[in-house]
C-alpha positions in Angstrom: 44.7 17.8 -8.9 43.7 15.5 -12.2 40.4 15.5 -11.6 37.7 18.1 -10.9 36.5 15.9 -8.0 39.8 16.4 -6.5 39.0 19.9 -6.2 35.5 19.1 -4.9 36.9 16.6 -1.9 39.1 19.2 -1.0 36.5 21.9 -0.2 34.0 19.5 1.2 36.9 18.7 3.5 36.8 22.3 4.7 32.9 22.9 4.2 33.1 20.5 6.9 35.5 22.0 9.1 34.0 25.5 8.9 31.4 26.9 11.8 31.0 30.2 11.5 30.8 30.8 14.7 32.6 29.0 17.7 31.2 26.0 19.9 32.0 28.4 22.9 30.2 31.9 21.9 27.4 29.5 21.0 27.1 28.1 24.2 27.3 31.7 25.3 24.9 32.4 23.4 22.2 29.5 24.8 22.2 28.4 21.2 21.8 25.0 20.2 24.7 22.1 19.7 25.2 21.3 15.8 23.9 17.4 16.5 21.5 18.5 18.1 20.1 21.2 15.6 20.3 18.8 12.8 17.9 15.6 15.1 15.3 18.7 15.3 15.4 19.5 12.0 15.0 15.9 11.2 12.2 15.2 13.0 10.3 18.6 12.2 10.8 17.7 8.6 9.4 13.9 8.9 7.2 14.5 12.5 7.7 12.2 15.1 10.2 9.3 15.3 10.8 6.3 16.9 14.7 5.7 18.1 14.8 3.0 15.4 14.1 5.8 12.4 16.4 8.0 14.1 19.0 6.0 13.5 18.4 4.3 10.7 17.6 7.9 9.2 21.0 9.5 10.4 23.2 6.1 10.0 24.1 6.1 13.5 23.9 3.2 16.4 21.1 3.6 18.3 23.0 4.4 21.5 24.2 7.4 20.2 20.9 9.0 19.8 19.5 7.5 22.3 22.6 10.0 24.6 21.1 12.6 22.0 17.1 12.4 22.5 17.9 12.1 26.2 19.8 15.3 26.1 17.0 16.7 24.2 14.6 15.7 26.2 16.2 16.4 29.5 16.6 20.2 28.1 12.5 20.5 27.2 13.1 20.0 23.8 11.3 16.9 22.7 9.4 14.6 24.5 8.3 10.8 24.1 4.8 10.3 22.4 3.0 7.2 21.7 3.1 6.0 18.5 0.4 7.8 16.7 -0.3 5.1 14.3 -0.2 2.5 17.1 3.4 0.6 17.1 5.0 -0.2 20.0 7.5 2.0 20.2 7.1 5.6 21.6 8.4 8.3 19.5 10.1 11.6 20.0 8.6 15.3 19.0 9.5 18.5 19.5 7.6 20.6 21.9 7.0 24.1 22.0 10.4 24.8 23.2 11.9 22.8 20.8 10.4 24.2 18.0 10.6 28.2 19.2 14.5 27.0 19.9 14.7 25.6 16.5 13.7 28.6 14.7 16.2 31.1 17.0 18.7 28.6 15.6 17.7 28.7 12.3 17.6 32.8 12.1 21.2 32.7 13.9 22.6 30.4 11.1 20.3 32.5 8.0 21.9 35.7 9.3 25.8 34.2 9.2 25.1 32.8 6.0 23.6 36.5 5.3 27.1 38.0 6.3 29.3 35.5 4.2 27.3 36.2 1.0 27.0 39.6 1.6 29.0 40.8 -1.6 27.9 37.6 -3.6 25.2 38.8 -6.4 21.9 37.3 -5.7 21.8 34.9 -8.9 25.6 33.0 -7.7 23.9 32.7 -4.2 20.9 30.6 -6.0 23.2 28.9 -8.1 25.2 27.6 -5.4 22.4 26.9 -3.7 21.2 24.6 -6.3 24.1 22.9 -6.9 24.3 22.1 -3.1 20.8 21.1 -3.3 21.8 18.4 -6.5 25.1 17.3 -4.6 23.1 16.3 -1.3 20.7 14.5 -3.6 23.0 13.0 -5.3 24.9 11.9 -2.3 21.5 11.2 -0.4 20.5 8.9 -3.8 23.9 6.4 -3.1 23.5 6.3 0.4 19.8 5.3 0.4 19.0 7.9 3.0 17.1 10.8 1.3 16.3 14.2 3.4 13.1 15.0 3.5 12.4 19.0 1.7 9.4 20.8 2.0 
């Protein structure tokens, strides 16, 4: 490898193939897909959204989340809104469910995460942590399509 982003593109290759738990035990489990996860997320961080933001947001066609939202919908975990500041189109938001589900999910990942750092020091946890936090930015920056943080 001559270059250090070499290095780089092969671990985000298998950042990307890890799940540290499987797509079976999680259904098991009643826990939520990873697509579906990431849409509430998305639109807990920026409130409610229109299909159109959706998938300009997550550079996907608009049939695609349209499957997604319906899915979501369907399983009481957003519903369709008017558009609080008036446009036509109606938006999606999580309801109660959604939300309570969200943050089961979010616990379930916080604790695996817990167990794969669990003999890292405290300080290379934050580190790492950073640096994710500048590579998403940085990648979020070329792509035009920044994440919203709290």
């Amino acid at each position: 490898m001559d270059k250090p982003s070499h290095l780089v593109e092969f671990e985000h290759m298998v950042l990307g193939r890890h799940q540290l738990s499987s797509a079976k035990l999680r259904q098991r489990q009643g826990r939520l897909e990873r697509s579906t996860y990431i849409l509430l997320s998305r639109i807990r961080m920026q409130g409610p959204m229109t299909i159109g933001q959706l998938s300009e947001a997550f550079m996907l066609d608009a049939s695609t989340l349209n499957r997604q939202t319906a899915g979501a919908a369907r399983a009481g975990l957003l519903e369709r809104i008017p558009d609080p500041e008036g446009g036509m189109a109606r938006k999606f938001r999580l309801t109660e469910e959604g939300a309570r589900r969200l943050d089961v999910e979010r616990e379930a990942h916080i604790k695996e995460l817990d167990r794969v750092f669990e003999d890292w020091p405290a300080d290379d946890v934050e580190t790492f942590a950073r640096y994710l936090q500048r590579f998403n930015a940085s990648v979020e920056r070329l792509s035009g399509q920044p994440w919203p943080r709290s």
